[in-house]
C-alpha positions as CSV (number, residue, x, y, z in Angstrom):
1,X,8.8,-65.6,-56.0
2,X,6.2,-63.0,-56.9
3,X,7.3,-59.2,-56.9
4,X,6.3,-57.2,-53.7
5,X,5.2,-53.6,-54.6
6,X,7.3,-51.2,-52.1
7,X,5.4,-48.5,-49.5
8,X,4.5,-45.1,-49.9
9,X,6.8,-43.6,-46.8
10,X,10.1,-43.4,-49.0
11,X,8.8,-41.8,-51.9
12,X,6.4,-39.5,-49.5
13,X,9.5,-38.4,-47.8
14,X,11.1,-37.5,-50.9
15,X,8.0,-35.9,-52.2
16,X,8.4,-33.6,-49.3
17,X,12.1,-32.9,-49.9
18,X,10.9,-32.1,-53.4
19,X,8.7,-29.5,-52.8
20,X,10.7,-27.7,-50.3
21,X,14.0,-27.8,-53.0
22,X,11.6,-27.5,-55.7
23,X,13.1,-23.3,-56.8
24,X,16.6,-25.0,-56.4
25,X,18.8,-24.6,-59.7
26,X,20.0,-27.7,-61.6
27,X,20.4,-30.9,-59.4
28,X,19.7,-29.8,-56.7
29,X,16.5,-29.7,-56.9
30,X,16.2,-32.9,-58.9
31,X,18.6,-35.1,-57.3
32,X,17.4,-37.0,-54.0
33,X,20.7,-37.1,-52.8
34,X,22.2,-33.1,-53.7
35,X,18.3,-32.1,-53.1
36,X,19.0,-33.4,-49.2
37,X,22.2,-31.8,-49.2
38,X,21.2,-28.6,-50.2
39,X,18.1,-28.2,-47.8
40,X,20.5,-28.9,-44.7
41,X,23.0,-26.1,-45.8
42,X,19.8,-24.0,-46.7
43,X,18.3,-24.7,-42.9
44,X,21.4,-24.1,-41.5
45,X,22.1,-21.0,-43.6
46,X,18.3,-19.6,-42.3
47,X,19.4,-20.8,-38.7
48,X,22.8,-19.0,-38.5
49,X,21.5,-15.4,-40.3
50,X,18.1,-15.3,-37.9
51,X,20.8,-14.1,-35.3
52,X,23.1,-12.3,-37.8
53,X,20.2,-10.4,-38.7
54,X,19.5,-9.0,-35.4
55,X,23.4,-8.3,-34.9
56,X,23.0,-6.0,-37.8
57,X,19.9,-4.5,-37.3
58,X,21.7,-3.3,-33.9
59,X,24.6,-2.6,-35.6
60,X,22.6,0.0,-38.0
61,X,20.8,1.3,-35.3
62,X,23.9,2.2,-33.2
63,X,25.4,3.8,-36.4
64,X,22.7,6.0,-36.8
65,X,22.4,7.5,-33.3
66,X,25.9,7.8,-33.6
67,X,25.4,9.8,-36.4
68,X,22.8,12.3,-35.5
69,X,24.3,12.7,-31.3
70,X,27.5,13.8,-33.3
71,X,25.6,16.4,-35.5
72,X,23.5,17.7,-32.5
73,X,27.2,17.7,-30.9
74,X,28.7,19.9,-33.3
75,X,25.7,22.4,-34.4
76,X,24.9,23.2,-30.4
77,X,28.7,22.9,-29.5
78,X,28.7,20.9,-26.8
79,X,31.3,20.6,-25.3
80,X,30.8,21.4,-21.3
81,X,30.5,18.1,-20.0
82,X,33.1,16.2,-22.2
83,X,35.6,16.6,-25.1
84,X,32.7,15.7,-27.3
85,X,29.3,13.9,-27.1
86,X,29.0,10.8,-29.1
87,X,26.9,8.0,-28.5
88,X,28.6,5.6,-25.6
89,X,28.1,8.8,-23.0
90,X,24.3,9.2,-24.6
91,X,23.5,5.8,-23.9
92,X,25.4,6.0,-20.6
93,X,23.1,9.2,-19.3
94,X,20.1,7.5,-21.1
95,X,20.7,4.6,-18.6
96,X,21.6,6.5,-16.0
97,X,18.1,8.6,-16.3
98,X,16.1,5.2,-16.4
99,X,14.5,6.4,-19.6
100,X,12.7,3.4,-21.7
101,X,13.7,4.3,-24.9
102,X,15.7,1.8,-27.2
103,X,18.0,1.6,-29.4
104,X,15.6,0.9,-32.2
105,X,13.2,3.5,-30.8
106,X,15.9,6.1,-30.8
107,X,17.3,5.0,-33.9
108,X,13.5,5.6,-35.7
109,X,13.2,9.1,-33.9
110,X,16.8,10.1,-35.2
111,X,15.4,9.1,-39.1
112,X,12.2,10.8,-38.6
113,X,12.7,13.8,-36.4
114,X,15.7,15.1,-35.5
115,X,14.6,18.1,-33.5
116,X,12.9,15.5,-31.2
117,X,16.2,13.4,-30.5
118,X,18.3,16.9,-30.1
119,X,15.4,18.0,-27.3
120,X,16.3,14.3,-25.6
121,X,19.9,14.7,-25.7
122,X,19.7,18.2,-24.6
123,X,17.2,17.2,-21.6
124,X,19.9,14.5,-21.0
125,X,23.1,16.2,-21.1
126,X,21.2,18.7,-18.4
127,X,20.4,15.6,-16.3
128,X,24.1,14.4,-16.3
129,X,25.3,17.6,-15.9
130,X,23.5,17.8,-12.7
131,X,24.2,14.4,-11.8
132,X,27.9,15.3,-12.2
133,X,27.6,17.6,-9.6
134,X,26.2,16.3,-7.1
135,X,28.2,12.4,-7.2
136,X,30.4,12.0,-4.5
137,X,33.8,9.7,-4.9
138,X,34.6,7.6,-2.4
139,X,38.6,6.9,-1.4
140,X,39.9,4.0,0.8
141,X,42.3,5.4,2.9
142,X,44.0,2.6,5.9
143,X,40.4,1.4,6.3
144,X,38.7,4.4,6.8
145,X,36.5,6.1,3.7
146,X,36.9,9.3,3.0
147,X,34.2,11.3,0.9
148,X,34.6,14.3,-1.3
149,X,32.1,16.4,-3.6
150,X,33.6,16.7,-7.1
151,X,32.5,19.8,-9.3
């Protein structure tokens, strides 16, 4: 029985595995077996951090508007809304303003000019201040609803 050469595919495939594990250290990147391994933990690895990173970049960005509303906070001494600004009630009157600024936005202004974030809070805390005022609660009383101004 004569000898029948084998196809390209297989050793194509591996070629491929090859140059995509190629900067792996020791077996792994000489090993078909370990080499195959190693790519599925590295895709997975990329996969899972993709979102991870995002979570942090947030993360950072919260941390630094944190950081500079708290600074603005204590320098201008606000304190005639609330016990003391911080970034949950800035991002509440943000929202509450419909402004289109976000997080990373805010977070790139706090960085580079801090004046300009301070004039934004400022214009805010006037805003809520104002809104304050003029909101109305509402109180359920045996079916009937009873309205009264606060402030």
């Amino acid at each position: 029985m004569t000898r029948i050469r084998r196809g390209y595919i297989a050793r194509r495939r591996r070629t491929k595995m090859r140059l995509f594990s190629s900067t792996f250290r020791g077996a792994h990147s000489r090993l078909t077996r370990t080499m195959n391994q190693q790519k599925t933990r590295a895709l997975d690895s990329a996969h899972r951090d993709r979102s991870r990173k995002k979570r942090d970049f947030r993360r950072l960005w919260i941390t630094r508007i944190n950081a500079v509303i708290r600074e603005i906070a204590v320098i201008n001494e606000i304190k005639v809304l609330y016990k003391f600004y911080k970034y949950s009630i800035f991002i509440y009157n943000l929202h509450t303003k419909h402004s289109l600024l976000n997080r990373k936005i805010l977070a790139q202004i706090a960085i580079s000019n801090r004046n300009c974030i301070s004039m934004i809070s400022n214009e805010i805390i006037q805003f809520a201040g104002f809104f304050l005022q003029r909101r109305v609660s509402r109180r359920m009383n045996s079916g009937k609803v009873e309205y009264k101004l606060i402030g």
